[in-house]
C-alpha positions in Angstrom: -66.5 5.4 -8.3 -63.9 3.0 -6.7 -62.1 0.6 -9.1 -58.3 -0.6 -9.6 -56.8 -0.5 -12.9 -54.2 -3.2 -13.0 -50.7 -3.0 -14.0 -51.0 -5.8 -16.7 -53.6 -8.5 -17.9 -52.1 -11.5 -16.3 -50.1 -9.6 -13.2 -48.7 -11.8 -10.3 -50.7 -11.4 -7.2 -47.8 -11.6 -5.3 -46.7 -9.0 -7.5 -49.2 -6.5 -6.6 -48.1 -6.4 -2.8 -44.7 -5.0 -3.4 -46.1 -2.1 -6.0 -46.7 1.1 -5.1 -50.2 2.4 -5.4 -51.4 5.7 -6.4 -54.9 7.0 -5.4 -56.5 9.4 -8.3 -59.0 11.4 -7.7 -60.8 13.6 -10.3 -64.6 14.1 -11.1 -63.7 13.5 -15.0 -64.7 9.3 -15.6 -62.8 10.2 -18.9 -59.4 11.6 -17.4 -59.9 8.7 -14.6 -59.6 6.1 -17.4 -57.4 7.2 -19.2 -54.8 8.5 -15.9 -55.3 5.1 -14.9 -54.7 2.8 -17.7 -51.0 5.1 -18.4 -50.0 4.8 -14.9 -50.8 1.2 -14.5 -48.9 0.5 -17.7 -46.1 2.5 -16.2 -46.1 -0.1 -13.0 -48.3 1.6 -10.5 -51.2 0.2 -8.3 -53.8 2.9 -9.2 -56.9 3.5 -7.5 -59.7 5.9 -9.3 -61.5 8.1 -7.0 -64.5 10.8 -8.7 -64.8 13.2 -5.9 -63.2 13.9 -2.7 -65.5 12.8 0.3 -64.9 9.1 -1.2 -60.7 9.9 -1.6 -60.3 10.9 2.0 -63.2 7.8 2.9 -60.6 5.6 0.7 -57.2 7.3 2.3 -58.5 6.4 6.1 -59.1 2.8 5.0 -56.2 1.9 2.6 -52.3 3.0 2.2 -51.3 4.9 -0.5 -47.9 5.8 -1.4 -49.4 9.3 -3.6 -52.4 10.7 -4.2 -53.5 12.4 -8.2 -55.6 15.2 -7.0 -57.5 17.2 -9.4 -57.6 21.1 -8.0 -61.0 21.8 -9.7 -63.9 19.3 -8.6 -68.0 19.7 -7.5 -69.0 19.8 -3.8 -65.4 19.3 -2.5 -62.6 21.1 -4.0 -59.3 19.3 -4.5 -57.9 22.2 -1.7 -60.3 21.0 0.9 -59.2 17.8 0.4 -55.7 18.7 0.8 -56.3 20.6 3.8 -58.1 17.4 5.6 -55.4 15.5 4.1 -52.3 17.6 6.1 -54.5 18.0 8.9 -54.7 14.3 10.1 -52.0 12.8 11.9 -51.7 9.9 10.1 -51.6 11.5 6.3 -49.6 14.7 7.1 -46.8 13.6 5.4 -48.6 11.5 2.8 -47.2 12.8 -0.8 -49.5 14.9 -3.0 -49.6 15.7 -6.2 -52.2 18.8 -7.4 -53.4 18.5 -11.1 -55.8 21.0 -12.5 -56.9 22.7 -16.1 -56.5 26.4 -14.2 -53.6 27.6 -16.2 -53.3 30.9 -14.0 -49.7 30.6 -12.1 -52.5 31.4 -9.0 -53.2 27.9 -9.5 -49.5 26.6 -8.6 -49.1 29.1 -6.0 -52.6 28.1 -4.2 -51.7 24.0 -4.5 -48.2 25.0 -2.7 -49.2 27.0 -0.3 -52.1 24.5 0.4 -49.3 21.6 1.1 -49.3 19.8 -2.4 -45.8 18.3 -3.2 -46.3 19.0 -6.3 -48.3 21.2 -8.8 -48.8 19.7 -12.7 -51.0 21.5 -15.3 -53.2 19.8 -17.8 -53.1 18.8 -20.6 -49.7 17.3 -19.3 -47.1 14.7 -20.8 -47.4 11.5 -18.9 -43.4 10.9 -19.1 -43.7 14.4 -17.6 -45.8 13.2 -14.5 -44.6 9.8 -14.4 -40.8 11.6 -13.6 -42.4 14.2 -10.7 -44.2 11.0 -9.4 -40.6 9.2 -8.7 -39.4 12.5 -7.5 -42.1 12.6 -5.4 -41.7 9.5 -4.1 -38.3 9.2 -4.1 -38.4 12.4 -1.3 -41.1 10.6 0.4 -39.4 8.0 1.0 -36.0 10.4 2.1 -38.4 11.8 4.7 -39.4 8.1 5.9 -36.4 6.7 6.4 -34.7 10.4 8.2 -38.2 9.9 10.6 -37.0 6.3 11.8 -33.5 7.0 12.1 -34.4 10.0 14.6 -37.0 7.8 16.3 -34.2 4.9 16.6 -32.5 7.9 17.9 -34.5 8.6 20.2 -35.0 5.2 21.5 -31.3 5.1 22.2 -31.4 8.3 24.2 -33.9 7.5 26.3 -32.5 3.9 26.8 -29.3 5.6 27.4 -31.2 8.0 30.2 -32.9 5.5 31.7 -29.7 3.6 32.3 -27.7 6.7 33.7 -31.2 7.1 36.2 -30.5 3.4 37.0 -26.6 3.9 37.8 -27.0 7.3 39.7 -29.9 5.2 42.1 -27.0 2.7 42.7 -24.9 5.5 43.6 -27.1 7.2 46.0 -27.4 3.8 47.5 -24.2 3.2 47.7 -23.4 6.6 49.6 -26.6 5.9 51.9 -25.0 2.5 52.8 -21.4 3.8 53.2 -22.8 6.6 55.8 -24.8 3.8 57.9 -22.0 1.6 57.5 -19.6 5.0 59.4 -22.6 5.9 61.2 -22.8 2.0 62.7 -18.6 2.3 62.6 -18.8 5.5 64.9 -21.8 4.0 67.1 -19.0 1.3 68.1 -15.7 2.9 68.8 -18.2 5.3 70.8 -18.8 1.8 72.5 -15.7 0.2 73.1 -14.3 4.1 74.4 -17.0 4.1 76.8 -16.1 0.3 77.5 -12.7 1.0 77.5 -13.1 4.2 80.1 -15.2 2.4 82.5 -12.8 -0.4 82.7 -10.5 2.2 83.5 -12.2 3.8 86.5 -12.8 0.3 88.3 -9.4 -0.3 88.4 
């Protein structure tokens, strides 16, 4: 299952590329629908996912700024997905939110330890998950932004190293043509005093 619930009837295209999209996954169609049409009336590209090979299929192909992950599901457990999730490169950091009907604190404690963001129970109030999405997100994006400053960093050091490598070549050049330039110095005086002596001796 693969479908996008839309944020309103007659939304702006243009609209739709500035929203931020949330990927649900869960093997319920029932809590799929009905996820989908509150978080798309509460602004949210949502994509609907009903098990997890097809989520992770979808999070290598498209960008999603969370993922709705339901703990509990057939064949591939919302954990496994997690765990292939934080184990790629490319979605280590990507925020996740664990949902499941396990109301055992185990539950919490396995989703966290696993690498979820965050750990909601159901049933749950939708103002309730609407406000740990933003907080979610909100850190997310914290982490984003800290990332590029350090890689701007970075750039700046190394730019900065590279420069200091170029002006301590100069040097070393410049010292390497100041001792030919004594060396070539030395090489004439010894000249002109051997000059200078033989002219001596003939007269």
């Amino acid at each position: 299952m693969d479908l996008f619930a839309s944020a309103t009837p007659h939304e702006n295209p243009l609209r739709r590329k500035s929203m931020r999209s949330i990927l649900v996954v869960d093997d319920s169609r029932t809590n799929l629908e009905v996820i989908g049409k509150r978080l798309s009336h509460q602004g949210y590209l949502v994509a609907l996912v009903d098990n997890g090979r097809e989520a992770l299929d979808m999070i290598a192909a498209r960008g999603f700024d969370l993922v709705l992950l339901d703990m509990v599901m057939p064949h591939m457990s919302g954990l496994a997905v997690l765990a292939e999730i934080r184990s790629a490169r490319e979605t280590a950091d990507l925020p996740v939110i664990m949902v499941t009907g396990r109301s055992d604190p185990m539950a919490a404690i396995e989703a966290l330890d696993a690498g979820a963001d965050d750990h909601l129970a159901k049933p749950f109030d939708f103002s309730v998950l609407g406000a740990r999405i933003e907080r979610v997100m909100r850190r997310a994006r914290r982490i984003s932004e800290l990332k590029r400053s350090n890689a701007t960093l970075d750039a700046r050091i190394a730019a900065r190293a590279m420069e200091l490598g170029e002006v301590r070549t100069q040097l070393a050049e410049t010292r390497a043509d100041r001792l030919r330039l004594i060396a070539s110095i030395q090489s004439l005086n010894d000249q002109l005093e051997r000059l200078n002596q033989g002219t001596s001796a003939a007269g």
